[in-house]
C-alpha positions in Angstrom: -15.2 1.3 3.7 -12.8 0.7 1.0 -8.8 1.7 1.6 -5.6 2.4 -0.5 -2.8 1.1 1.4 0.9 1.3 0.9 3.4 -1.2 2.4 6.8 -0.9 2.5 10.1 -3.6 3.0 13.2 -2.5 4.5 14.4 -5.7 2.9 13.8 -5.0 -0.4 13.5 -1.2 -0.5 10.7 -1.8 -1.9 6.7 -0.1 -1.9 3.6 -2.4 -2.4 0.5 -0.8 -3.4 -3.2 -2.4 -3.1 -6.6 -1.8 -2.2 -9.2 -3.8 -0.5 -12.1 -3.7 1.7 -10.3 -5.3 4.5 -9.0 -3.2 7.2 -5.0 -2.7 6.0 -3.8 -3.9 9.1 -5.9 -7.1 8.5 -4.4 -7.2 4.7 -1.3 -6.9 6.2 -1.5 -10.0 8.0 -2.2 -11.7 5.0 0.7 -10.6 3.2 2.8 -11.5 6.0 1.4 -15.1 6.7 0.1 -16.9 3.8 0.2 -14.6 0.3 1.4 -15.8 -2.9 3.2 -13.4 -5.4 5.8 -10.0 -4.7 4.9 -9.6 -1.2 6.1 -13.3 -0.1 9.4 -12.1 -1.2 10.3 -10.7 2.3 8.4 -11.2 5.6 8.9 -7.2 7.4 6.5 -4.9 5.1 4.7 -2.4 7.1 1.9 0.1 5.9 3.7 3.2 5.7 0.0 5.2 4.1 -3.7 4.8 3.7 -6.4 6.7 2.0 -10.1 6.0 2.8 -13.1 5.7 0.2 -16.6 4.5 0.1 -16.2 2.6 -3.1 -14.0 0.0 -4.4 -13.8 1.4 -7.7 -12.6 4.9 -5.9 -9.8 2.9 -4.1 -8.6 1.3 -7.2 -8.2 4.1 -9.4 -6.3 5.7 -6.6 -4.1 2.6 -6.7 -3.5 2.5 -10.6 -2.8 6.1 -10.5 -0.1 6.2 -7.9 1.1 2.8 -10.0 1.6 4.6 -12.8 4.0 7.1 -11.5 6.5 4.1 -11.2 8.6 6.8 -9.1 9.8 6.1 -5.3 10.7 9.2 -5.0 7.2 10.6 -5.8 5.8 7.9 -3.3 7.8 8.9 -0.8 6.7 12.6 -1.4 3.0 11.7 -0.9 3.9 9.9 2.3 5.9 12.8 4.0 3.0 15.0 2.7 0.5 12.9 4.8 2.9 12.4 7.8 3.1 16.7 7.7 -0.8 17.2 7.3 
């Protein structure tokens, strides 16, 4: 399995979005303990969505798409959506 996941940072107000084939809450972790780059900027990000595929090339093309709606406000949507469904 291959997963969209979506943290977000109180700190920063901030969303992160990736894909792996980790389990999120493992990627998590590694944001959290030992990850260079944006997410090292604060220490409280918690995945806030998930989507499921069965391939990585699925999972990332999910993630560029919801990148390129550089909108919080359209994040957010598709996270209340989820929380409603």
């Amino acid at each position: 399995m291959y997963y969209l996941y979506i943290l977000y940072s109180l700190q920063m107000k901030k969303y992160y979005i990736g894909s792996t084939s980790m389990l999120p809450e493992l990627r998590l972790k590694q944001h959290l303990l030992n990850h260079k780059g944006f997410t090292s900027k604060a220490k409280d990000w918690e995945i806030v969505y998930r989507e499921t595929y069965t391939s990585i090339e699925d999972a990332r093309s999910r993630e560029f798409q919801i990148k390129r709606w550089k909108s919080s406000l359209r994040i957010q949507q598709l996270i209340t959506r989820s929380s409603t469904e």
